[in-house]
C-alpha positions as CSV (number, residue, x, y, z in Angstrom):
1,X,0.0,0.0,0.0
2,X,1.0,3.6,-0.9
3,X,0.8,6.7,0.9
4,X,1.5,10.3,-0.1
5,X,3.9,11.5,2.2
6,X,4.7,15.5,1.9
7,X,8.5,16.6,2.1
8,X,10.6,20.0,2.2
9,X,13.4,20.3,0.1
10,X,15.0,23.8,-0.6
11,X,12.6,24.3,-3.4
12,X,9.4,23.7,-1.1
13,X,7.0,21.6,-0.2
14,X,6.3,18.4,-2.6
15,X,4.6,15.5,-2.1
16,X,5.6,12.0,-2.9
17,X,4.4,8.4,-2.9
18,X,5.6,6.0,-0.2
19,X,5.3,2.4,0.2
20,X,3.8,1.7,3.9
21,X,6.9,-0.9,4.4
22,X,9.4,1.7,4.3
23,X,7.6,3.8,7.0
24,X,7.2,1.1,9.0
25,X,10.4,0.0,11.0
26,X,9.6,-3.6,11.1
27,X,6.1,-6.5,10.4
28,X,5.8,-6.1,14.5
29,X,1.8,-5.7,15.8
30,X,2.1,-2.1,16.8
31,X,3.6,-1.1,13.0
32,X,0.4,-3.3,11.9
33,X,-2.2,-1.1,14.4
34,X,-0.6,2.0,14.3
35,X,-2.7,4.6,12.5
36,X,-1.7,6.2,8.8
37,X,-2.2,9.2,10.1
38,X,0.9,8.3,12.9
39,X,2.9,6.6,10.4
40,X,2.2,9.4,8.2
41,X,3.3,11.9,10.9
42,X,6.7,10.2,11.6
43,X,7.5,10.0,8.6
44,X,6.9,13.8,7.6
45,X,9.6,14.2,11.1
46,X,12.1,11.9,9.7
47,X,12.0,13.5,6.3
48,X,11.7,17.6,7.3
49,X,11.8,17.2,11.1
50,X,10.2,19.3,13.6
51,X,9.1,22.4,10.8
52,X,7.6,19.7,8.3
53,X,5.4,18.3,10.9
54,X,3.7,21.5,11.8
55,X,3.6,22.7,8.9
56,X,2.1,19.8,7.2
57,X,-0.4,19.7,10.3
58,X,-0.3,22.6,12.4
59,X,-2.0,22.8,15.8
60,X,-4.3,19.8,15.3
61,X,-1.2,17.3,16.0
62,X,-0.6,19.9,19.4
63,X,-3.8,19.4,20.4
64,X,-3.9,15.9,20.1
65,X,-0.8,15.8,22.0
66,X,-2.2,17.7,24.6
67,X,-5.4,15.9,25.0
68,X,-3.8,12.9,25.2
69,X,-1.2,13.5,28.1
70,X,-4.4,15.4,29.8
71,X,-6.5,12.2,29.9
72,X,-3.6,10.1,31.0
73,X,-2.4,11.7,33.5
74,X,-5.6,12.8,35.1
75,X,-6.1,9.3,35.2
76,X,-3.0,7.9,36.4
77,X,-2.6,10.9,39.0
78,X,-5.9,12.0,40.2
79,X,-8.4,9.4,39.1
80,X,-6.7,5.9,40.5
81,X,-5.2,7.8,43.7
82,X,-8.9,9.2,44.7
83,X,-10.6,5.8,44.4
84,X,-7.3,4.0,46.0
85,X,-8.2,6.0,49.5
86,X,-11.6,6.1,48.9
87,X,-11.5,1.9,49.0
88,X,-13.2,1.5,45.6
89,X,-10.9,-0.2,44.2
């Protein structure tokens, strides 16, 4: 399977076509359940690094980021202590 992956050279922004097996590091599960949009992400930071990434996907990939590491660690620090002392659990 191909994927259009977008990369900077010094002449701009161009988009290319890239087999999934070369984004992927190896045939493990989590390269088989990981997401296009992640493996298309990570492969945006390989090719053009840190700039490529946002500007291929600008504050949506921050967001998501954010979210994320919100939910977890509300969870992990708030959520699971409170029901620990309460005897919920």
């Amino acid at each position: 399977m191909k994927i259009a992956v977008r990369t900077e050279d010094q002449s701009g922004l161009k988009d290319q076509e890239v087999s999934t097996r070369a984004l992927a590091s190896g045939d493990s599960l989590l390269d088989k359940i990981t997401p296009k949009f992640v493996r298309e992400a990570r492969a945006t930071f390989r090719e053009s690094g840190f700039r490529g990434v946002v500007k291929r996907y600008g504050w949506k990939v921050f967001a998501a980021f954010f979210l994320y590491y919100l939910i977890r660690d509300s969870f992990l620090y708030i959520f699971i202590p409170y029901v620990l002392t309460r005897g919920l659990l």
